[in-house]
VEXROBA-553649 format. One line per field, with one value per residue (C-alpha): chain; residue in three letters; residue number from 0; x, y, z. Coordinates in steps of 0.5 Angstrom, whole numbers, plus 500, padded with zeros to 3 digits. Example, Ala and Ser with C-alpha at 12.3 -4.5 7.8 and 13.67 -1.06 7.14 Angstrom:
BEGIN
chain (A, A)
resn (ALA, SER)
resi (0, 1)
px (525, 527)
py (491, 498)
pz (516, 514)
This chain:
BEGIN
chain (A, A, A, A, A, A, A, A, A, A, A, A, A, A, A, A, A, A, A, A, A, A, A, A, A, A, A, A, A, A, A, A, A, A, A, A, A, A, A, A, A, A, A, A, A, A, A, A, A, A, A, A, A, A, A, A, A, A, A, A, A, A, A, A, A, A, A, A, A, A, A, A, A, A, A, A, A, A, A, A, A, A, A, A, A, A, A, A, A, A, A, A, A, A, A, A, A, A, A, A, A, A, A, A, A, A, A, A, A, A, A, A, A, A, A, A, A, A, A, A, A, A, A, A, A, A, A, A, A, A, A, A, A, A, A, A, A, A, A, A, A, A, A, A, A, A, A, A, A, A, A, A, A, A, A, A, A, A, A, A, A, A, A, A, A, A, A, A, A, A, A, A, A, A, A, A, A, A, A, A, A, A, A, A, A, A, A, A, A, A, A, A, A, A, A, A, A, A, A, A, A, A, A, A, A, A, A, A, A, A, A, A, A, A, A, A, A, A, A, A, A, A, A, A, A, A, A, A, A, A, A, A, A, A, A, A, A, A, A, A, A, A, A, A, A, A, A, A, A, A, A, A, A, A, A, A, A, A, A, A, A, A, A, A, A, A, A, A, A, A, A, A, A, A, A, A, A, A, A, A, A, A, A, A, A, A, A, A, A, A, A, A, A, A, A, A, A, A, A, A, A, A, A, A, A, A, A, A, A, A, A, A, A, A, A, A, A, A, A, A, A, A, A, A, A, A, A, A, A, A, A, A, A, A, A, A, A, A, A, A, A, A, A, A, A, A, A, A, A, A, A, A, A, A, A, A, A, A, A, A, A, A, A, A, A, A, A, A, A, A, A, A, A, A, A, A, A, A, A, A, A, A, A, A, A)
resn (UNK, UNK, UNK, UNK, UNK, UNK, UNK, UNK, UNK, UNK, UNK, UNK, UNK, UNK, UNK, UNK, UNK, UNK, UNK, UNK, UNK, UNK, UNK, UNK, UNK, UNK, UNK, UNK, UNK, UNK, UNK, UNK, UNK, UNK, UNK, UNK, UNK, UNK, UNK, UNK, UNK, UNK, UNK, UNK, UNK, UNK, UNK, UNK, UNK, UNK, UNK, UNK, UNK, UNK, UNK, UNK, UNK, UNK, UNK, UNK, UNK, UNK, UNK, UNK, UNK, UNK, UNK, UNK, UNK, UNK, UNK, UNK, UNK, UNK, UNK, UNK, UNK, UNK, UNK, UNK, UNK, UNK, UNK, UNK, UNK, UNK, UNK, UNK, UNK, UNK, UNK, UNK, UNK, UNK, UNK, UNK, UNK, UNK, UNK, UNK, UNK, UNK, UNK, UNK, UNK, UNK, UNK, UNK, UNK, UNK, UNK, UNK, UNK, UNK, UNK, UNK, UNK, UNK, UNK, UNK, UNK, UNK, UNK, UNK, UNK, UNK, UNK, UNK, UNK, UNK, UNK, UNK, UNK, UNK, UNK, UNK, UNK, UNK, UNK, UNK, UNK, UNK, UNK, UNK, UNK, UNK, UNK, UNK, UNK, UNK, UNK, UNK, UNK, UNK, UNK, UNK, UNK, UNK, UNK, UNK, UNK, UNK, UNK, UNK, UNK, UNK, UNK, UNK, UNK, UNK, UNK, UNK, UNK, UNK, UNK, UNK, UNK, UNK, UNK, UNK, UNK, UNK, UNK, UNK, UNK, UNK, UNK, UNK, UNK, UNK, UNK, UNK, UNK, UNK, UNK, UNK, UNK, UNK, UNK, UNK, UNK, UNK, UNK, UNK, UNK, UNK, UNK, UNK, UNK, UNK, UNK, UNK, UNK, UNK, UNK, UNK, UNK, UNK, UNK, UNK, UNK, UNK, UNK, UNK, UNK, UNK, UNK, UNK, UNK, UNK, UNK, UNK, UNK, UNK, UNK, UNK, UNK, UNK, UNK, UNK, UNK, UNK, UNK, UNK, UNK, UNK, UNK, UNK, UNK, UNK, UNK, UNK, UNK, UNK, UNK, UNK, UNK, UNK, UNK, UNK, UNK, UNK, UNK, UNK, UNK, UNK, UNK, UNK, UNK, UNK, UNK, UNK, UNK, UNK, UNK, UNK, UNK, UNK, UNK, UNK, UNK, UNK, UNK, UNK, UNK, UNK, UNK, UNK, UNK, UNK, UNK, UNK, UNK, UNK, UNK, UNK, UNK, UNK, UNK, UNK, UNK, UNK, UNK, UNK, UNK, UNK, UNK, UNK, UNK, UNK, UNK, UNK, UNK, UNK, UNK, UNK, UNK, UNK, UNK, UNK, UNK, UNK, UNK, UNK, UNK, UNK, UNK, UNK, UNK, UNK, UNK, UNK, UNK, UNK, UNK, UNK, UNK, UNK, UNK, UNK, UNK, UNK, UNK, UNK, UNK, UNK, UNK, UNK, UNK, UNK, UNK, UNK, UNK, UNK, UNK, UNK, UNK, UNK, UNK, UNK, UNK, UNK, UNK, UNK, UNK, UNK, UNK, UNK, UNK, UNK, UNK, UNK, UNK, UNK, UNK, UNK, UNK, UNK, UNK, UNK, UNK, UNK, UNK, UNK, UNK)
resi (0, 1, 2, 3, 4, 5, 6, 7, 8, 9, 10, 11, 12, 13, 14, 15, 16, 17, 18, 19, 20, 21, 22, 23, 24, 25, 26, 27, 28, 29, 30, 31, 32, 33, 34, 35, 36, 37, 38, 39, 40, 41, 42, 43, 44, 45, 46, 47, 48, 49, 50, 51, 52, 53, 54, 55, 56, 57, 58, 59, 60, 61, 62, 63, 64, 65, 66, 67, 68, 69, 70, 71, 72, 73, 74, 75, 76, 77, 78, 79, 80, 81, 82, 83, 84, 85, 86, 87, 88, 89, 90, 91, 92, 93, 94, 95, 96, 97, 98, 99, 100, 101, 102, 103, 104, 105, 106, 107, 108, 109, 110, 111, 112, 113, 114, 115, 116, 117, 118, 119, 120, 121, 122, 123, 124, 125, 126, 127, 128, 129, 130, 131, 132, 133, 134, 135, 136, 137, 138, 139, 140, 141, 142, 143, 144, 145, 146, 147, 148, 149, 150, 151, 152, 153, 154, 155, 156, 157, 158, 159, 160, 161, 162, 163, 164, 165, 166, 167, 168, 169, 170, 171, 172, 173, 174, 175, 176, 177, 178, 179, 180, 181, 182, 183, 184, 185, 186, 187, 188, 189, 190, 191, 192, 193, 194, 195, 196, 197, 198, 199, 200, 201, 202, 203, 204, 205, 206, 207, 208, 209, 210, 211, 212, 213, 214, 215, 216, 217, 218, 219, 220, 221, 222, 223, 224, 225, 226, 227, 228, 229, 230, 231, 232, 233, 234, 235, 236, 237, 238, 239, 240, 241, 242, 243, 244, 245, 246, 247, 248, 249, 250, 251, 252, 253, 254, 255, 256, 257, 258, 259, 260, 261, 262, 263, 264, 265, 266, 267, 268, 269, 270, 271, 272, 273, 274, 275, 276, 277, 278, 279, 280, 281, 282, 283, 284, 285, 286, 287, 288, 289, 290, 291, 292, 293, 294, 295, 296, 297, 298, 299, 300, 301, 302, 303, 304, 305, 306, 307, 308, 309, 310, 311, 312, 313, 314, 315, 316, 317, 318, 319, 320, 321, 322, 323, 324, 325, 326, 327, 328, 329, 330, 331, 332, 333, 334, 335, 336, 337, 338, 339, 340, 341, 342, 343, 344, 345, 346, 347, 348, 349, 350, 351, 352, 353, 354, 355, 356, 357, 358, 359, 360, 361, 362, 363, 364, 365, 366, 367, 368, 369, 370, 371, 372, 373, 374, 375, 376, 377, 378, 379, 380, 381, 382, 383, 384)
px (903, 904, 900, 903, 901, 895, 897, 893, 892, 887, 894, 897, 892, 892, 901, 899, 895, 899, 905, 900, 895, 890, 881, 882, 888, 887, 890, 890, 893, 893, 893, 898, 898, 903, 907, 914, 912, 907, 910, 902, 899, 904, 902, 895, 896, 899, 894, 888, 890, 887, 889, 885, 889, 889, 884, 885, 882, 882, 883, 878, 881, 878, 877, 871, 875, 875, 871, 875, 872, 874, 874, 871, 865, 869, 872, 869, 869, 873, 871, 872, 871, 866, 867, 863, 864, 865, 868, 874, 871, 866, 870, 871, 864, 863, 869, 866, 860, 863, 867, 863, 868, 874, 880, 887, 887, 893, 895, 898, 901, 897, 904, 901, 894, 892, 891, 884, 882, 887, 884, 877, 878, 882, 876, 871, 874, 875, 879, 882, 889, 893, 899, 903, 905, 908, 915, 911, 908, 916, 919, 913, 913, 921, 921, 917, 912, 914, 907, 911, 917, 913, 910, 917, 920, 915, 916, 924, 922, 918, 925, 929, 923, 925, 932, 931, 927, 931, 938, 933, 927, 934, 937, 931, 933, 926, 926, 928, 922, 918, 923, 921, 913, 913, 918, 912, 906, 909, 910, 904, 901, 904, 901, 905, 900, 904, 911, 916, 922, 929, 933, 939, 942, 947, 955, 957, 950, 949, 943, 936, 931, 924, 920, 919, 921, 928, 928, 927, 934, 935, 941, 948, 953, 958, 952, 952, 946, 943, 936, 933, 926, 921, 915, 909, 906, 900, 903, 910, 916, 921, 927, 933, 938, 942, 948, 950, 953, 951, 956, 961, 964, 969, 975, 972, 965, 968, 971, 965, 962, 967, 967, 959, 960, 965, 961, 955, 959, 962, 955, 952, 958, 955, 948, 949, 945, 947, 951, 948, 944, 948, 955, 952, 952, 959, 961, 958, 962, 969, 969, 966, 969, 976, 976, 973, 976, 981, 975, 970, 963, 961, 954, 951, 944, 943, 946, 940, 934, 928, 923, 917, 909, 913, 919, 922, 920, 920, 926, 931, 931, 933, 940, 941, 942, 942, 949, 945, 944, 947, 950, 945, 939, 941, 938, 938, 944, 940, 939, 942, 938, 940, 940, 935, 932, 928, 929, 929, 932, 934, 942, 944, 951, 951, 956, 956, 962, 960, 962, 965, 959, 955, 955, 949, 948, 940, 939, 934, 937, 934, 937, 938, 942, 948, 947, 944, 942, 940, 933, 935, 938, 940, 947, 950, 956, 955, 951, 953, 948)
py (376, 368, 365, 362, 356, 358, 359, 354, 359, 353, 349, 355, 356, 349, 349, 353, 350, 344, 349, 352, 350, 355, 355, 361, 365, 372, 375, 383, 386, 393, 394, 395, 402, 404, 399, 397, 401, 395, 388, 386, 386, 380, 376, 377, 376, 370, 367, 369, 372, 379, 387, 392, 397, 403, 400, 396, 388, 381, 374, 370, 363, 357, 350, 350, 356, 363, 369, 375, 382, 390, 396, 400, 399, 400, 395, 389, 383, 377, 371, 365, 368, 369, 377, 383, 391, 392, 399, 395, 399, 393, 388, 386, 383, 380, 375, 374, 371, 367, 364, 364, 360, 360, 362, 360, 365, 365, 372, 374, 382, 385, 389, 394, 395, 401, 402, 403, 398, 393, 396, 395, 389, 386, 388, 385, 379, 378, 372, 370, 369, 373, 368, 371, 366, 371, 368, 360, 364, 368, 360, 358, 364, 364, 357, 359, 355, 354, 359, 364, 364, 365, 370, 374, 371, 376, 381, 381, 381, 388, 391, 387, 392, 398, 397, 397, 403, 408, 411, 413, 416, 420, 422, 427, 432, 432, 433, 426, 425, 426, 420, 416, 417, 414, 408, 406, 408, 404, 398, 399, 398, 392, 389, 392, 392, 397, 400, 405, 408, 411, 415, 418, 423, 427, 428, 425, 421, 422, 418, 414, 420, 418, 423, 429, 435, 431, 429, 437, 436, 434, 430, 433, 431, 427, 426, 418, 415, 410, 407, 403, 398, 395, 394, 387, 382, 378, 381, 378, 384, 384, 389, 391, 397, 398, 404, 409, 415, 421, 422, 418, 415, 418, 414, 414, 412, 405, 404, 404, 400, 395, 395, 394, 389, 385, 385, 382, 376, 375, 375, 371, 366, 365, 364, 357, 351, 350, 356, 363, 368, 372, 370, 373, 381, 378, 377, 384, 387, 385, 387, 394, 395, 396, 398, 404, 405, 411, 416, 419, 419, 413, 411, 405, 401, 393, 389, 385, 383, 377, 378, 375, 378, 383, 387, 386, 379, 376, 371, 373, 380, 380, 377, 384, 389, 397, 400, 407, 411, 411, 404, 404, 405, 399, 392, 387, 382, 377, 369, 364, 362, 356, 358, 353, 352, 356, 362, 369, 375, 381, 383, 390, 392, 400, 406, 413, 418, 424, 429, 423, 419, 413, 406, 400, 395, 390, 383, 377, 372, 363, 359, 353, 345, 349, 356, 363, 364, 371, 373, 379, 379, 387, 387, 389, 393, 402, 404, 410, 415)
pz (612, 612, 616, 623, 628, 633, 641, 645, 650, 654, 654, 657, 662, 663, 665, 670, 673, 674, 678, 683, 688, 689, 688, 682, 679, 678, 672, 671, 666, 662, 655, 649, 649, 654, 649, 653, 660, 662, 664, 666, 659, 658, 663, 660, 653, 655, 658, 654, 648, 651, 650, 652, 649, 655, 659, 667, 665, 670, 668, 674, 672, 675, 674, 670, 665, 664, 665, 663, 667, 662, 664, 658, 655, 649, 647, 643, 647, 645, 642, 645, 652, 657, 658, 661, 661, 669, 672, 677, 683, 682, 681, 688, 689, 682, 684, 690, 687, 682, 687, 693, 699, 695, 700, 697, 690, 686, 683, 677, 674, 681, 681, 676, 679, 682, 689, 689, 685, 689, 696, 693, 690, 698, 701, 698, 697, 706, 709, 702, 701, 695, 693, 688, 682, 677, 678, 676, 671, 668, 667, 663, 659, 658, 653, 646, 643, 636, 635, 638, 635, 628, 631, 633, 626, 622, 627, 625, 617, 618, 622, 616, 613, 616, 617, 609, 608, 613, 609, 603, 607, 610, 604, 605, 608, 613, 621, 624, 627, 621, 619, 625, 623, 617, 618, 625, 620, 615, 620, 622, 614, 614, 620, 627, 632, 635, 633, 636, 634, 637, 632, 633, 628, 631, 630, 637, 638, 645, 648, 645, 642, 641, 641, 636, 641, 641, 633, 630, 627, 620, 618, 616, 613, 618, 622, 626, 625, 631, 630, 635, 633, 638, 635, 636, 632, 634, 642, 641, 641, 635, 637, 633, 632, 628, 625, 620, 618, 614, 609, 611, 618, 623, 625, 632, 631, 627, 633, 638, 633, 632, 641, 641, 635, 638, 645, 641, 638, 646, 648, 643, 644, 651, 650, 649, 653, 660, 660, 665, 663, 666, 663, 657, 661, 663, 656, 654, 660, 659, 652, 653, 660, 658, 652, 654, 661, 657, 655, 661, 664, 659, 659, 658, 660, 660, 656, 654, 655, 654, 649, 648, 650, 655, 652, 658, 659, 666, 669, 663, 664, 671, 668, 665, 670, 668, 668, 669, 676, 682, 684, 690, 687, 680, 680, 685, 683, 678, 681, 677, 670, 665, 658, 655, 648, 645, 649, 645, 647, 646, 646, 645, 647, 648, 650, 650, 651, 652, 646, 642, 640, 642, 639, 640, 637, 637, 635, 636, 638, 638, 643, 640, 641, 638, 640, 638, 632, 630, 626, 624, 616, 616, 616, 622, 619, 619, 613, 609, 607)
């Protein structure tokens, strides 16, 4: 891979710092293993630059610099870092010998501790107070260095790659998640840190499948084709999907394609400096809404999303809300967000009409003094195998 520009984790560190007032940030993260399903690790990465993979670890950050506390003894300890091996249940009294008569602690990612360590930890630290700052952090990570976007560049490559290499693996004849295993091996190959696929290969596609219990199938003619990409590079988050057709492409799939197109040129349309974040969701709706009113029990999940250290980047995401589940229990409704520049992001306007077939379609996009520009190069027209 090209070289790409260093992060200046001291310089991060150093931000956030200037936005609080407290005697030490805490910062717990997990690893990358559990990939889209950890917001912590993010926040951690961000910071130090860290992955424990599946194990618990703890930033203690305070004006002298930076001890970091894993919680597995197998795990090489990062260069540049003072780090030690401690199990978490002792973590609590290793921060209270480091800090001593510290009492106004900023916290970061401590939404993911377990409870016990978090019960073990608060004991332990008596009279200090626990002040979240993960909303001060999110505004700091929403504006990308220019080694972040490198980094999210070769991440979009290596989709271009796969997107590249899907309609001739296809033409083999295997069980789709055999498909989806070489197309993540081969990422991985080619310098994915971490990499997982949904792919869709169905007459009426119904839903994201991942997993290999879902994908026995093989492909047939008539089939649709929707194949979703997330994978990192350095810890940054690359995210694509596009669609297809074995054989040939029914009337009414081009029609959900052309739906999901058409929603993801409004969207891009509203991702320009000063607008909403969330008139970017609205612009998605009101192409995708009434033009589907007429079928059933459409389905669909968000919009769009923030993308960077987290899958789910923190702020921008929250413009986003899911479209799934009883209306009750869906996100809160987002604050206000300016689009700024160098915002990344993630749009993906999906739907789903049961027995008829589905539609996403995924690109990265930049923000710019001009607007959004995409990173993905692969065509966004249906494909034929």
């Amino acid at each position: 891979m090209t070289p790409r520009p260093p992060h200046d984790f001291s310089a991060r560190r150093a931000a956030l710092w200037q936005a609080l007032q407290a005697d030490a940030i805490l910062v717990f993260g997990y690893g990358d293993a559990l990939g889209a399903g950890s917001a912590s690790h993010g926040a951690m990465r961000y910071l130090t630059g860290w992955n424990s993979h599946e194990a618990q670890s703890l930033a203690i950050l305070t004006p002298e610099g930076c001890r970091l506390l894993i919680g597995s003894p197998f795990l090489a300890p990062p260069t540049g870092l003072d780090a030690a091996a401690l199990p978490a249940s002792g973590w609590g009294a290793s921060i209270a010998a480091q800090l001593g008569t510290a009492r106004k602690l900023a916290t970061v990612g401590f939404g993911e501790m377990p409870q016990a360590t978090f019960e073990s930890l608060r004991a332990a630290l008596g009279p200090a107070t626990l002040t979240p700052a993960d909303a001060i952090l999110s505004r700091l990570r929403a504006i990308k260095h220019r080694s972040e976007v490198a980094a999210m560049q070769a991440g979009a490559a290596l989709c271009d790659d796969l997107f590249d290499r899907l309609p001739q693996l296809l033409r083999r004849g295997e069980p789709v998640w055999k498909t989806q295993t070489r197309l993540e091996t081969h990422a991985k190959l080619e310098g994915a840190e971490y990499c997982r696929t949904w792919l869709t290969v169905r007459a009426a596609a119904d839903r994201p499948r991942y997993w290999p219990e879902e994908n026995r199938d093989t492909p047939k003619h008539g089939d649709q084709v929707l194949f979703g990409i997330a994978l990192t590079v350095d810890g940054y988050w690359a995210h694509g999907i596009r669609m297809g057709a074995m054989g040939q492409i029914a009337p009414d799939h081009q029609t959900l394609w052309q739906i999901a197109e058409d929603a993801l040129i409004a969207a891009q349309t509203a991702l320009t400096p000063g607008q909403l974040v969330q008139d970017v969701e609205a612009a998605i709706s009101d192409v995708v809404v009434p033009r589907s009113a007429h079928w059933p029990g459409v389905q669909r999940f968000r919009g769009g999303h923030g993308l960077g250290l987290s899958y789910e980047e923190p702020l921008l995401s929250g413009a986003f809300p899911q479209h799934w589940g009883p209306e009750a229990f869906r996100d809160c409704p987002p604050l206000p967000v300016a689009v700024e520049c160098a915002m990344m992001l993630e749009l993906h306007p999906n739907l789903f009409v049961p027995g008829l077939g589905g539609a996403a379609l995924g690109e990265m996009m930049l923000t710019e003094p001009g607007g959004a520009r995409p990173l993905l190069h692969f065509p966004r027209q249906m494909f034929v195998v």
